[in-house]
C-alpha positions as CSV (number, residue, x, y, z in Angstrom):
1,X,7.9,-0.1,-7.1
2,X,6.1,3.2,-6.7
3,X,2.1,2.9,-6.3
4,X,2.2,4.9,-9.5
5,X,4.4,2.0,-11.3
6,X,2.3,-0.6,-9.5
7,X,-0.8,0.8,-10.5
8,X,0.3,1.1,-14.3
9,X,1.8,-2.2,-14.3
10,X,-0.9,-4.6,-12.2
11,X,-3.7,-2.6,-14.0
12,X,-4.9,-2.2,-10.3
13,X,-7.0,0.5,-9.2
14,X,-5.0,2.4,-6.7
15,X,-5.4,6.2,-5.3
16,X,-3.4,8.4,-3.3
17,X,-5.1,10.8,-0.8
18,X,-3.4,14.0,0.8
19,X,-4.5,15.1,4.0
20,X,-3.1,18.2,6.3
21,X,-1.7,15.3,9.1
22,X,-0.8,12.1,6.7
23,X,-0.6,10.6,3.5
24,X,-3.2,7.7,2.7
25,X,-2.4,4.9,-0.1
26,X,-5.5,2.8,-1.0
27,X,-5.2,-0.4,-3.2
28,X,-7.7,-2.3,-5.1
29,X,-6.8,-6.3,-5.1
30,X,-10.6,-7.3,-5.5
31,X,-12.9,-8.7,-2.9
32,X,-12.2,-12.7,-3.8
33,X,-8.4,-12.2,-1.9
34,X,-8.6,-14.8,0.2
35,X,-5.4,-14.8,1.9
36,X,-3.6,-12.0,2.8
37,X,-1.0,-10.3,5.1
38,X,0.7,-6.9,5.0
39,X,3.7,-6.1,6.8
40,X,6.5,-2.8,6.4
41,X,10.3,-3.4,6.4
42,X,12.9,-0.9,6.2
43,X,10.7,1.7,3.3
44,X,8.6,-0.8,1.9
45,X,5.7,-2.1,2.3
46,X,5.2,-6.2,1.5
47,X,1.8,-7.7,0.6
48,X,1.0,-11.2,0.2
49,X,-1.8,-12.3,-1.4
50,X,-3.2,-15.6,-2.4
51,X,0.7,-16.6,-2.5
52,X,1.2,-13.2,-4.7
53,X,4.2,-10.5,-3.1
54,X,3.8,-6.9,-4.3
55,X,5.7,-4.7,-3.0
56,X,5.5,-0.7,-2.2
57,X,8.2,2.2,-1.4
58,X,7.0,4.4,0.9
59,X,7.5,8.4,-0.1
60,X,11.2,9.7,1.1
61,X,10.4,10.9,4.6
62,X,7.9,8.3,5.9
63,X,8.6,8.7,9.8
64,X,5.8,5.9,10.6
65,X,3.4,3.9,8.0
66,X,0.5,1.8,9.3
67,X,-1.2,-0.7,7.0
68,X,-3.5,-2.8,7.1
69,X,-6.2,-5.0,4.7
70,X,-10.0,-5.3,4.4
71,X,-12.1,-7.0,1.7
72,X,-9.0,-6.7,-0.5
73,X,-8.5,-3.3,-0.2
74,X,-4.7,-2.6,1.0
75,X,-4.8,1.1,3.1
76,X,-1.7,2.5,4.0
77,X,-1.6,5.5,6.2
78,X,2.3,7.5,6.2
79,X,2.8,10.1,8.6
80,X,6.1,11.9,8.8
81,X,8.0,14.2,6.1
82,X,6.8,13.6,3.2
């Protein structure tokens, strides 16, 4: 799913910021996530939260993607061709 798709479907609030070095994805889940983990494999990015997996394809190009989750807010940072 495309953040655009998962943001349309999940009705989650999610933004997507251009910078001259990398691409930044931000995702919305809501403060009371109390369980979480984040992990990429092979394009995609896998979140897991309170027993919930959502899933995100990184752009076409994505050399390197580093992710990580705070407060419920899923940040993914994409360097690389995109």
């Amino acid at each position: 799913m495309t953040l655009e798709q998962f943001s349309n479907n999940e009705e989650q609030v999610a933004r997507r910021y251009q910078y001259d070095d990398k691409l930044v994805l931000v995702v919305d889940f809501g403060a009371d996530i109390a369980d979480s983990a984040v992990d990429v494999v092979d394009g995609t990015v896998l979140a897991v939260l309170d027993g919930t997996q959502y899933e995100i394809e990184l752009p076409d190009g994505a050399d390197d993607a580093h992710t990580f989750i705070k407060n419920g807010v899923l940040t993914i940072e994409v360097e690389g061709d995109r």
